[in-house]
Structure formats: structure tokens, C-alpha cells
C-alpha positions in Angstrom: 27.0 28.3 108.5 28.9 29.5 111.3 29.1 33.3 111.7 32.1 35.8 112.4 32.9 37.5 115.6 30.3 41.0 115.5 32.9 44.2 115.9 31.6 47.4 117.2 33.6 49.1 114.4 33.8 48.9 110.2 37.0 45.9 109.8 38.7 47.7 107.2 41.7 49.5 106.9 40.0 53.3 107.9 38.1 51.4 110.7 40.8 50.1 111.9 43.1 53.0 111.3 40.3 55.0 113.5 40.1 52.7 116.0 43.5 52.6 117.0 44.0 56.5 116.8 40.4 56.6 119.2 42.7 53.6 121.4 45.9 56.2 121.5 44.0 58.7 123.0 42.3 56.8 125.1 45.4 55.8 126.9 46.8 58.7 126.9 43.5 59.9 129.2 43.8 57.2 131.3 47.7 57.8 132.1 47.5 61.4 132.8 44.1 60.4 135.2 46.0 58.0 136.7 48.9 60.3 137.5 46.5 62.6 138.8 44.8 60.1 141.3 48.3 59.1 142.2 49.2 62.9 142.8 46.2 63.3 145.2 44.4 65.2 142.5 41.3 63.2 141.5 39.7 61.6 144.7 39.1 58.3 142.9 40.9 56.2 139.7 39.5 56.5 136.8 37.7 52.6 136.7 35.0 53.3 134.2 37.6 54.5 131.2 39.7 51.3 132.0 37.0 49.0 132.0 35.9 50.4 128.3 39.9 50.5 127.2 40.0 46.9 128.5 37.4 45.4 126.6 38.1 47.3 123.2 42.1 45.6 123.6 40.6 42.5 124.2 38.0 43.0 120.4 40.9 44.6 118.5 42.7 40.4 119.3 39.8 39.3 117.5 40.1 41.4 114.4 42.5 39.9 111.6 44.5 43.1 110.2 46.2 42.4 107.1 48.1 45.4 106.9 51.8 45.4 108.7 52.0 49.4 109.2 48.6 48.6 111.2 49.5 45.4 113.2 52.7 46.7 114.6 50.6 50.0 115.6 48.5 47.4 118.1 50.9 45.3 118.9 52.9 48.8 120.6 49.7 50.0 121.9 49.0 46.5 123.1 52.4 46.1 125.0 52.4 49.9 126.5 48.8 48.8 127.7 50.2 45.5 129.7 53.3 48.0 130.9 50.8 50.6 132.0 48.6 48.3 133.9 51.3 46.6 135.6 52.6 50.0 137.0 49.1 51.1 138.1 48.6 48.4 139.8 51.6 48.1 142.2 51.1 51.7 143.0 47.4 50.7 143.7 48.7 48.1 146.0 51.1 50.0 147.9 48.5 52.8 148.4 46.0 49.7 150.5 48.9 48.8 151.9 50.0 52.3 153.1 53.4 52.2 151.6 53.3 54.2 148.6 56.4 55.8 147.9 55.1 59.6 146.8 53.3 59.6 150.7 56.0 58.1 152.3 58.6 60.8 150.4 56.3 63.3 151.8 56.5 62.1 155.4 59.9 61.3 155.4 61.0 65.3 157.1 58.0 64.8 159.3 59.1 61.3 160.4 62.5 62.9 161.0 61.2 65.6 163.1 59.3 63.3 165.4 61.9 61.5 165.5 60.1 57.7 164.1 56.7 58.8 166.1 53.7 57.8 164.2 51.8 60.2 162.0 48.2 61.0 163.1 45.3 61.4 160.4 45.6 65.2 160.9 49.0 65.4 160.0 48.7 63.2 157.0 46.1 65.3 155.6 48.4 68.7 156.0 51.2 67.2 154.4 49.0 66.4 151.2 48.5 63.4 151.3 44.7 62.5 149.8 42.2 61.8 152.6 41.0 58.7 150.0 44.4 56.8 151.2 45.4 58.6 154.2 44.2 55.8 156.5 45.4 53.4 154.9 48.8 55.3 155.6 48.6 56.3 158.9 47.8 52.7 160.1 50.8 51.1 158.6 53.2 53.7 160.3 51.6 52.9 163.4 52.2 49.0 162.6 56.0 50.2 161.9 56.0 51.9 165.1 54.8 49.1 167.1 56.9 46.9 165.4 59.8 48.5 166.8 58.8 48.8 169.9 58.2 45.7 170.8 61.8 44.7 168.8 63.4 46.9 171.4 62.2 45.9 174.9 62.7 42.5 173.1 66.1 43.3 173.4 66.8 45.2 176.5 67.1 43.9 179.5 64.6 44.1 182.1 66.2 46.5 184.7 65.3 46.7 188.4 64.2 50.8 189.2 67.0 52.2 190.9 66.6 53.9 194.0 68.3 57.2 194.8 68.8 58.2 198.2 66.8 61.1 199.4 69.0 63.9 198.6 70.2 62.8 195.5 68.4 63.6 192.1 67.1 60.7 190.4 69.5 59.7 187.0 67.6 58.3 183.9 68.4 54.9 183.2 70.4 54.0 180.5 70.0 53.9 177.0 70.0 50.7 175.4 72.4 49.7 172.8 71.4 48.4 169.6 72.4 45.3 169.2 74.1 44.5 172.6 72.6 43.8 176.1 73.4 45.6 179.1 74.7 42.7 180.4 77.0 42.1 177.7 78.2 46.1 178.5 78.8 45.3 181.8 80.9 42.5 180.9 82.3 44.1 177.9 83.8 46.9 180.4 85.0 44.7 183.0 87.1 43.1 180.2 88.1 46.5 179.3 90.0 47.3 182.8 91.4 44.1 183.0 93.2 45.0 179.8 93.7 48.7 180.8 95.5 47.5 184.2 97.4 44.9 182.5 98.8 47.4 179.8 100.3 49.9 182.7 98.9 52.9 181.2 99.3 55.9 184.0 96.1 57.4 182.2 92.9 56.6 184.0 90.5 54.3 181.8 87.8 56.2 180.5 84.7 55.4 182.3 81.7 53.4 181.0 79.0 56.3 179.6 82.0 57.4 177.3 82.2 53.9 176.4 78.6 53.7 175.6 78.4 57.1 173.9 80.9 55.6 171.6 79.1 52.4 170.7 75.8 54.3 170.5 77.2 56.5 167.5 79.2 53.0 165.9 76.5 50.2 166.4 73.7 51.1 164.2 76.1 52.0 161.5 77.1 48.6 161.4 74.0 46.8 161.8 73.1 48.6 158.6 75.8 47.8 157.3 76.3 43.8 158.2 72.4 43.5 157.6 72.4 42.0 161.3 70.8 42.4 164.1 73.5 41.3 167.4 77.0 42.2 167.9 79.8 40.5 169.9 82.2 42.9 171.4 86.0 42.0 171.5 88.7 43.2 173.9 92.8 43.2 172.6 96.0 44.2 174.0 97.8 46.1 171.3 101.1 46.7 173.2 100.0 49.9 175.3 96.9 50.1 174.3 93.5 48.5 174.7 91.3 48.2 171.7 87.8 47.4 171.2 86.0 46.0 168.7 82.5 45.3 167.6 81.8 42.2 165.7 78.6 41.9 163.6 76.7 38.2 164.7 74.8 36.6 161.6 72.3 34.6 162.3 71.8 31.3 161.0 68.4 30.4 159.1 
């Protein structure tokens, strides 16, 4: 004759009853150690108490409870257990990964300060940020960082060093624009006094830095915004005045 499943607990309604109250609490440990490890708190999540929560869900699928009060009681632990697990682990991911959102939220003034410089290890640690995932942090801000750099010379020009004469100071180069070349400036401007002469304005055109200033403050804004990463610059006669405008280039996947 073919025997039962064994059960590490009496089948009836008080076992049951006991086990699930044991199962409650249980949980409840494991969420508030959980919270802790994710607050920097405990150096390490709690694996052991998981593993031993784990296996007594996967017993109490094997036990048939006849009574309906008790049933629905597993079935809510059951579901807050899969809810729970889902939540720890895509925090657990993002921590290997370096992009969990607590330590980011905490480096977020510091990233600010240094204006998008990476963090060093020291740093990371003085902010609060547990040593047990601090690495893991500081390497994927460096990745950002490098990933940014390299998207910006992408898109400057390469520019010949300009040579002052003796007596003059040297002036700093430019600084790029996002999303436009400084050829496209260049030509952008030219267009610009074309226009200006053509309108017979007595006022002198404003010269190119105050040009630039002006797209400096406007282009990243709508970047953002268009979710792009070139614009096209336009150049209109309205009557007396010269406009320009900055149109946001999609590209095509």
C-alpha cells in the first residue's frame, strides 16, 4: 500500500492552526531583516530563515486542509510570500548591479556637487552606504561616467589648438553644445547675419558666445524633452526680426 506524504507537524486543525501562526511570524522576521539589510543595517540577508520559510510553503501545498477559515489563511500568506520575494529580489538585483535606488537617493546631492564626477569607495562609505554593496556602486557610476564621456567627444568636433600670439592670454576653447556640432554653429550663425542684414535692423547682431549661451541653457531642455539626441537649427525672417529655432532630430530605428 502506497503511503502519504510524512509532515513535520500534527495534520489537524490545531497543527495546522499552529503552523500557520509559526508561518506569520516567520515572515514577518524575514521582512523586517530584509528591510534592515536593505537599510545598510545587517551586513548580510537573512538566507538561512528564507531557505527554512521556503521549504515549509512548499510542505504546507502538500497538506489537504479541509477547513475554509484555514485554507484562505495560506492561501494570503501564500500570495504575500510570492509578493515579498518578488520585491527582495529586484532590490537584490539592483544592489549587484549598483543601481539600487535607496544608494542612488543618497548620492544624488553628492552627484550634484561634483557636478556628474564619479564617487570613490571612500565617499560611498561616508554617505552610508553599506561597504557589503558599496563596490558594486561605485563601479557602475564610474561605467555611467565613462559612458558619457565617450558620448561627448563622440559628438564634438575634433578642434585644431588655437594659437594665441605672444602677448595675448590664451582663451579656453569652446564649450560644446548638446546636441549640435560646432560646425553646425558656425553655419547656424552665418545664416543668422545673412537674415540680420537682410532685415535692415540698425542694431548690431548679437555676437556668436551670446548665441551659444542661449542654446546652452535651451538645448538640453529639449533633448529631455523630445527624448532625442540631435537638433537641427532653423533661421526665419519674421518682418524685422530674425528668429531662431531649434528643431529636435528623431532618429529612425
Amino acid at each position: 500500500m502506497k503511503k502519504g506524504p510524512v509532515f513535520s507537524f500534527d495534520v489537524t486543525r490545531e497543527g495546522i492552526e499552529a503552523r500557520l501562526d509559526e508561518m506569520g511570524r516567520k515572515l514577518e522576521r524575514l521582512r523586517g531583516l530584509y528591510e534592515s539589510f536593505f537599510m545598510g543595517v545587517e551586513r548580510s540577508p537573512p538566507d538561512v530563515l528564507r531557505r527554512e520559510m521556503n521549504r515549509q510553503i512548499l510542505e504546507m501545498q502538500q497538506v489537504p486542509i479541509g477547513n475554509a477559515s484555514l485554507r484562505f489563511r495560506y492561501q494570503a500568506l501564500s500570495q504575500r510570500w510570492v509578493l515579498l520575494i518578488t520585491y527582495w529580489n529586484r532590490n537584490l538585483r539592483e544592489i549587484e548591479a549598483g543601481t539600487f535606488g535607496r544608494d542612488l537617493s543618497k548620492a544624488k546631492r553628492r552627484l550634484a556637487q561634483k557636478g556628474g564626477a564619479a564617487i570613490s569607495l571612500q565617499e560611498a562609505l561616508a554617505m552610508g552606504i553599506p561597504a557589503s554593496r558599496a563596490k558594486a556602486f561605485v563601479a557602475r557610476q564610474q561605467l555611467v561616467q565613462d559612458k558619457r564621456a565617450a558620448e561627448q567627444a563622440k559628438e564634438a568636433p575634433a578642434q585644431p589648438p588655437a594659437v594665441a600670439p605672444p602677448t595675448a592670454p590664451m582663451r579656453p576653447p569652446p564649450i560644446p553644445l548638446p546636441g549640435l556640432s560646432e560646425a553646425d554653429l558656425q553655419q547656424t550663425y552665418q545664416r543668422y547675419l545673412d537674415a540680420h542684414r537682410q532685415s535692415g535692423a540698425t542694431t548690431p547682431p548679437p555676437p556668436i558666445e551670446k548665441l551659444r549661451q542661449r542654446l546652452a541653457k535651451q538645448l538640453p531642455q529639449l533633448l529631455e524633452a523630445s527624448r532625442c539626441s540631435r537638433v537641427r537649427m532653423e533661421v526665419a525672417l519674421d518682418g524685422d526680426k530674425v528668429r531662431l529655432r531649434a528643431w529636435p532630430i528623431t532618429d529612425k530605428r
